[in-house]
C-alpha positions in Angstrom: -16.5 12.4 15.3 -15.5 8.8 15.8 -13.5 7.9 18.7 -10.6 6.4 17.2 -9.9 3.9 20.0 -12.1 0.8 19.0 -11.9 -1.2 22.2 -10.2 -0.8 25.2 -9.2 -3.5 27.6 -8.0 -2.4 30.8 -5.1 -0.3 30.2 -4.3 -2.0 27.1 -6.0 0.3 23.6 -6.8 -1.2 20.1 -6.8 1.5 17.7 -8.9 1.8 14.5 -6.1 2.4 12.6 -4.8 -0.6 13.5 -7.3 -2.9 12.8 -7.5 -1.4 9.4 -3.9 -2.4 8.6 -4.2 -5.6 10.5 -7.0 -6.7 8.4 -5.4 -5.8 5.1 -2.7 -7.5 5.9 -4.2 -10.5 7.1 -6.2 -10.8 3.6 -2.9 -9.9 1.3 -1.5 -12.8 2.9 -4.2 -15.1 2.2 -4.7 -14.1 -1.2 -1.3 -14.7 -1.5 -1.3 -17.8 -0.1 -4.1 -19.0 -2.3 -2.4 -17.7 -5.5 1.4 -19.1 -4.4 0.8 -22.8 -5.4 0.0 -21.4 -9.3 3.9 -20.2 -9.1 5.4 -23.5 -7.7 5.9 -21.3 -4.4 4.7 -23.3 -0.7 2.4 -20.9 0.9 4.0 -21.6 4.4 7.0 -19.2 2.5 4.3 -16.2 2.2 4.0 -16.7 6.1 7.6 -16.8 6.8 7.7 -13.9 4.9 5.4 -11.5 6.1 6.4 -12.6 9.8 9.5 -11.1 8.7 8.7 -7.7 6.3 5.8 -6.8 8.6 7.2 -5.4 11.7 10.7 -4.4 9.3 7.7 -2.4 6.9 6.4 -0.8 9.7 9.9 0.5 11.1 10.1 1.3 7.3 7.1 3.1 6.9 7.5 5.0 10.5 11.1 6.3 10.1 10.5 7.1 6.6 8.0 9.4 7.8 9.9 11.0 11.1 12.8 11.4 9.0 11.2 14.0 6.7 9.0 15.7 9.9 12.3 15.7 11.8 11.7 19.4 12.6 9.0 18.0 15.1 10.5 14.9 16.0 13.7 15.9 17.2 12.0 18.3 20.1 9.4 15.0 20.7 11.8 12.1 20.4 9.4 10.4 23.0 7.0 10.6 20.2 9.1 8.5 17.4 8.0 5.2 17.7 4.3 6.1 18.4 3.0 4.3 15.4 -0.7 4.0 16.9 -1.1 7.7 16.5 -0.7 7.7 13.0 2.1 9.0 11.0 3.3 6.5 8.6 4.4 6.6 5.0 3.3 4.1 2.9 6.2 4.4 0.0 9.0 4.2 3.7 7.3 0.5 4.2 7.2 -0.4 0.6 10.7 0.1 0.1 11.8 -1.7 3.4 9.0 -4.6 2.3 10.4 -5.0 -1.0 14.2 -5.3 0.2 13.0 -7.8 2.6 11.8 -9.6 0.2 14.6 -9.0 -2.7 17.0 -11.3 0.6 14.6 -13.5 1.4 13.4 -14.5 -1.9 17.0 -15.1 -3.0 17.9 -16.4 0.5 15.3 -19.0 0.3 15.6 -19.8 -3.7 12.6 -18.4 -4.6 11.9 -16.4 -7.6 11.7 -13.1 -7.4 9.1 -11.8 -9.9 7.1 -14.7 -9.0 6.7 -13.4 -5.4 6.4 -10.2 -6.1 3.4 -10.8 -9.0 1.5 -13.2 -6.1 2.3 -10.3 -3.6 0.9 -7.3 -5.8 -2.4 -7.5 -5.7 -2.8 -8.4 -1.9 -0.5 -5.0 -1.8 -3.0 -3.3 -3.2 -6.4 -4.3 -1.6 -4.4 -3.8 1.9 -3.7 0.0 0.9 -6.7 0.2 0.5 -8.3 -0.9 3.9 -4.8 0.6 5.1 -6.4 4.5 4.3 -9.8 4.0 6.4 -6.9 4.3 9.3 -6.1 7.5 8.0 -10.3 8.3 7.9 -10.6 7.1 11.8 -7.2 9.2 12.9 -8.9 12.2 10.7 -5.3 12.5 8.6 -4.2 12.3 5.1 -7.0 14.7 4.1 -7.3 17.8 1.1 -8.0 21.2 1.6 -11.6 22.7 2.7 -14.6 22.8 1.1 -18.3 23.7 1.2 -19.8 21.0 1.7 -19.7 16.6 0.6 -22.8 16.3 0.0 -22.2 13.4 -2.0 -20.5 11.3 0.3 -22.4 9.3 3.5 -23.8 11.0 6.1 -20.7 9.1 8.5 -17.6 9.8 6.1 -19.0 13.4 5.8 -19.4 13.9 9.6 -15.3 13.0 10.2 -14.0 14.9 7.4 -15.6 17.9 9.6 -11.9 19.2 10.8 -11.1 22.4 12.2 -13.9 24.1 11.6 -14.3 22.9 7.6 -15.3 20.2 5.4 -11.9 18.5 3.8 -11.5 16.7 0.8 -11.5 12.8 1.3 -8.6 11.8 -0.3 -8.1 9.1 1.9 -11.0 7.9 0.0 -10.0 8.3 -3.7 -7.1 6.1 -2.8 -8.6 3.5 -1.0 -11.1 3.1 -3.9 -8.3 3.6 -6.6 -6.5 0.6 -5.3 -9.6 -1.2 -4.6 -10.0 -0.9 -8.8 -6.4 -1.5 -9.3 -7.2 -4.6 -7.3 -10.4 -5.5 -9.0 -8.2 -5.0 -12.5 -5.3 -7.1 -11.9 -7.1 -10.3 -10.4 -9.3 -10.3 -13.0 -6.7 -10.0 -15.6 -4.1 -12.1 -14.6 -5.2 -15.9 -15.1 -6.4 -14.7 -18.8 -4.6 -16.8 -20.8 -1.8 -15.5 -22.8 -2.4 -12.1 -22.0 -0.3 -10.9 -19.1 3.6 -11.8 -18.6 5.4 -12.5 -16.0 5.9 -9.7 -14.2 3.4 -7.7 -15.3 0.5 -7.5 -12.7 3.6 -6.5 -10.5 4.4 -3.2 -13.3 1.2 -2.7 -13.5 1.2 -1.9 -9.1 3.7 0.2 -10.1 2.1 2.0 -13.0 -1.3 1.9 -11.3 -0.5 3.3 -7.8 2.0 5.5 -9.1 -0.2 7.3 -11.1 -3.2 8.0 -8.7 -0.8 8.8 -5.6 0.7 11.3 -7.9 -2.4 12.8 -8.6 -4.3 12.1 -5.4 -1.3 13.3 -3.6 -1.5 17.0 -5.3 -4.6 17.6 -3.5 -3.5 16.6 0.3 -2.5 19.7 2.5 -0.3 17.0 4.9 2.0 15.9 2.3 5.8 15.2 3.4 8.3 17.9 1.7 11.7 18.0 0.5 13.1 21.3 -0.9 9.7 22.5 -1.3 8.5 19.4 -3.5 6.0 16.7 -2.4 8.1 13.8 -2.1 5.4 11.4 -2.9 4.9 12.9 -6.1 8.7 12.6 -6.9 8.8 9.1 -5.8 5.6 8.6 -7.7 6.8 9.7 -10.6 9.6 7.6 -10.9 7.4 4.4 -10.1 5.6 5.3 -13.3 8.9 6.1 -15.3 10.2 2.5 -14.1 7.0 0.3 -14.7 6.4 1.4 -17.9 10.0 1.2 -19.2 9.7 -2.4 -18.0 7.1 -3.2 -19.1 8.1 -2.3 -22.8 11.1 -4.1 -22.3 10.0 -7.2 -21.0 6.5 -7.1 -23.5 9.2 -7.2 -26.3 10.9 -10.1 -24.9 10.1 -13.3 -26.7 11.9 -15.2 -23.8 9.7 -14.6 -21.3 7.0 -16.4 -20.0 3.3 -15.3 -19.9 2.4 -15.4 -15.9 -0.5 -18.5 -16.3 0.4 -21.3 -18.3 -2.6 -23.5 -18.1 -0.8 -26.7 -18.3 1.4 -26.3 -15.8 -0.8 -24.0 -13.3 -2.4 -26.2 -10.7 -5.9 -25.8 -10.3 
C-alpha cells in the first residue's frame, strides 16, 4: 500500500491527493492560457479567474459531497472541511466553477462560450490527474474481483482493499478524459470543422457519458432516493450537450471556433 502522505515537513503534511489536483490544475491553467490569445481573451484573465473558482470549486466540490453523506457528517461535523482526506465530488465543484465563471466572465466583459471552450479541455486533462488522488486515498473504487492481472504490478497492489482486489475505476476515468482530451485538442484548430462552442458540448457529451457508465460500476457512489446521483446528473449533461449542439450546428449565424485569419499564431 502507498502511504498517501507524500512529504511531510514538520508538522505540516502534503498529501498525494493533493498534488494530483494541484498539478492538474496548474496545467489546465496554462493550457488555457496558451489557447486564450486565439479568442481575443488576456491570459492574465485565466489567472484572475482560477484564483477566484479554485478555492470557491473546492467548497463546491466538498459540500456537494457532505451534503448527500450528511448521515455521517452531522455526528462528525469536525470532519466537514477535511478536504485532504478525500471526499469530494467532482460534479459539486463543476457547478460552483462554472457559476463563477458565468459572474466573472460577464463581470469582466468576456465572452462566455469563448472561456468556457479555452477552459474545456484543461477541465478535462485535470480530471484526469484529479482521479490518481482517488488511487493514492484507495477511494472511488468498483466492486471485488479475482484478480487485475492486466494492470501494473503498483496499481494492482493498492486496489488490494479489504481483503479483495477492486475494480479500478478511478482508472477508466482518468484515461477516458485523458482521450476526451487527446480528442478535442486535436480537433479544435481544424479549420471549419468545430463551432464555437462545441469542444465545450462536446465536455459535456464526452464526460457525461463515461461517468454515467463508469459510475454504474463504483460501490461508493453518492445516493438520492436510492438513485446514483451522478448518473442522474450525467444523464442530463448528455441530454443538454447534445440538444445544443444540434441547435447551435444548424445555426448559420454562428461562428466556427478558429478562423484562421483572425486567430493569432
Amino acid at each position: 500500500m502507498i502511504d498517501p502522505t507524500a512529504l511531510k515537513l514538520g508538522p505540516l503534511e502534503i498529501r498525494w491527493y493533493a498534488l494530483c489536483i494541484v498539478t492538474g490544475l496548474i496545467l489546465a491553467v496554462y493550457l488555457a492560457m496558451k489557447e486564450a490569445p486565439r479568442k481575443k481573451i488576456n491570459p492574465d484573465s485565466v489567472l484572475d479567474f482560477i484564483l477566484i473558482a479554485f478555492p470557491i470549486a473546492i467548497l463546491g466540490a466538498r459540500f456537494y459531497y457532505v451534503i448527500f453523506e450528511w448521515s455521517y457528517y452531522k455526528d462528525h461535523l469536525s470532519e466537514v472541511f477535511a478536504v485532504w482526506n478525500g471526499g469530494i465530488a467532482i460534479y459539486g465543484g463543476l457547478i460552483a466553477g462554472a457559476l463563477v465563471l458565468y459572474f466573472f466572465t460577464r463581470h469582466h466583459f468576456i465572452d462566455t462560450v469563448d472561456f468556457l471552450d479555452i477552459a474545456a479541455p484543461g477541465v478535462m486533462i485535470a480530471q484526469s490527474l484529479g482521479r490518481w488522488g482517488n488511487f493514492f486515498n484507495q477511494e472511488a473504487f468498483g466492486k471485488s474481483v479475482q484478480h487485475l492481472d492486466y494492470l501494473p504490478e503498483f496499481i494492482r497492489n493498492q486496489m488490494y482493499i479489504d481483503g479483495a482486489y477492486r475494480t479500478p475505476t478511478f482508472l477508466y476515468e482518468s484515461l477516458w478524459n485523458l482521450i476526451g482530451f487527446i480528442i478535442t485538442i486535436s480537433l479544435r484548430h481544424k479549420p471549419k470543422l468545430l463551432k464555437k462552442g462545441e469542444p465545450s458540448l462536446f465536455y459535456l457529451i464526452w464526460y457525461g457519458c463515461g461517468r454515467f457508465v463508469i459510475e454504474g460500476m463504483r460501490t461508493d457512489s453518492l445516493m438520492l432516493a436510492g438513485l446514483r446521483v451522478s448518473q442522474w446528473l450525467s444523464a442530463l449533461l448528455i441530454i443538454v450537450g447534445l440538444i445544443l449542439f444540434i441547435y447551435r450546428r444548424r445555426r448559420s449565424d454562428i461562428p466556427f471556433y478558429l478562423n484562421l485569419k483572425n486567430a493569432n499564431k
